[in-house]
C-alpha positions as CSV (number, residue, x, y, z in Angstrom):
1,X,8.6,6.4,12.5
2,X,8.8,7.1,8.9
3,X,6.6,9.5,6.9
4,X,4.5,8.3,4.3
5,X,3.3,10.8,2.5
6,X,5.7,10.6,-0.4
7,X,4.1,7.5,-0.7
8,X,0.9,8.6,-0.4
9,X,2.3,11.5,-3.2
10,X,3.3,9.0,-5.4
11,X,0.0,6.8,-5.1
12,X,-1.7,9.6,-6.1
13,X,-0.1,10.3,-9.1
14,X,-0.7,6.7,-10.0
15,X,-3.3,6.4,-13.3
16,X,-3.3,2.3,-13.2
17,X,-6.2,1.0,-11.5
18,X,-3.8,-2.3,-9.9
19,X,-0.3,-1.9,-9.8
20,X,2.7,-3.9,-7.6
21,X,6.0,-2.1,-5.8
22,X,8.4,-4.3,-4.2
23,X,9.6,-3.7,-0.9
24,X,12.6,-1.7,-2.1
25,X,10.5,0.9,-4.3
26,X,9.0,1.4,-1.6
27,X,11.6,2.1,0.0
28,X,13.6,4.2,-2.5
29,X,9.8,6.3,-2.4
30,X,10.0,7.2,1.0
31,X,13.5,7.5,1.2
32,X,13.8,5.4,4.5
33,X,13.9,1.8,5.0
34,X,10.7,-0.3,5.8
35,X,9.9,-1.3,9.8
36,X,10.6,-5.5,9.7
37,X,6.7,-5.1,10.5
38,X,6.4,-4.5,6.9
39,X,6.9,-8.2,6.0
40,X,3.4,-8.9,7.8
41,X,0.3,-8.6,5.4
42,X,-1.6,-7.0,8.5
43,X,0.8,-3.9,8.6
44,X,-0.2,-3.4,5.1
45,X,-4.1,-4.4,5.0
46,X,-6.3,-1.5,4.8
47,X,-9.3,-3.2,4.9
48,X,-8.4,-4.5,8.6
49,X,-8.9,-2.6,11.2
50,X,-10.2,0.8,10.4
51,X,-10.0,2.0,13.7
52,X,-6.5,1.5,13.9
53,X,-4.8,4.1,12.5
54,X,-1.2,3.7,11.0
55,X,0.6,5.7,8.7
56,X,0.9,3.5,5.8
57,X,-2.2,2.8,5.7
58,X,-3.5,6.1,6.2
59,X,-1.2,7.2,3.1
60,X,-2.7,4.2,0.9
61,X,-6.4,5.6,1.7
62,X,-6.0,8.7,1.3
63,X,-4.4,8.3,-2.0
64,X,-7.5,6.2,-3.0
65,X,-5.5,2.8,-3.3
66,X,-5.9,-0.7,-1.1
67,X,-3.1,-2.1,-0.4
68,X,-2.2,-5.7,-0.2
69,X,1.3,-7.1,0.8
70,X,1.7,-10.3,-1.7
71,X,2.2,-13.6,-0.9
72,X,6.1,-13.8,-1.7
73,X,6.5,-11.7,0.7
74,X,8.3,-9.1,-2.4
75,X,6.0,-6.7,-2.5
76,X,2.6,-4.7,-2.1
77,X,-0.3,-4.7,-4.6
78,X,-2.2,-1.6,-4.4
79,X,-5.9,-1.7,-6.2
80,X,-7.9,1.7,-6.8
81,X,-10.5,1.5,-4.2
82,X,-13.7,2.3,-6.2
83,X,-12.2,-0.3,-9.0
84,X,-14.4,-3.0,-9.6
85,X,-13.8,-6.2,-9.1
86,X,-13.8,-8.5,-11.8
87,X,-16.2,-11.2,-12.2
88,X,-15.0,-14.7,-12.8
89,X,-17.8,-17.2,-14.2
């Protein structure tokens, strides 16, 4: 099991309120390669299943930061959590 709090480090050095890492940042952050789970938008989702606690996700809370895994399967966004959304009219 990797650790994840370089990642959780790194988040937290982060002054962007939305930001995207590919895969391989990731990677090159935690210096250790990603589980294939990673390629599943449910390993990344914080918002899913609080109860279940998993390192990555732990990292991305505790650094203040959601995390999303994008659709292109390339990467993670990661959104401050007390950013507000914007409204679309």
């Amino acid at each position: 099991m990797n650790n994840y709090d370089a990642l959780r480090d790194y988040l937290k050095r982060q002054t962007a309120v939305e930001f995207v890492l590919g895969f391989a940042q990731i990677e090159e952050i935690i210096d250790a390669a990603l589980p294939r789970a990673a390629q599943r938008a449910s390993w990344w989702d914080t918002t899913r299943a609080p109860d279940e606690k998993m390192p990555q996700r732990e990292a991305c809370i505790e650094a203040g930061y959601i995390a999303t895994r994008l659709g292109d399967n390339e990467g993670v966004r990661f959104r401050r959590a007390d950013a507000r959304r914007p409204r679309f009219r």
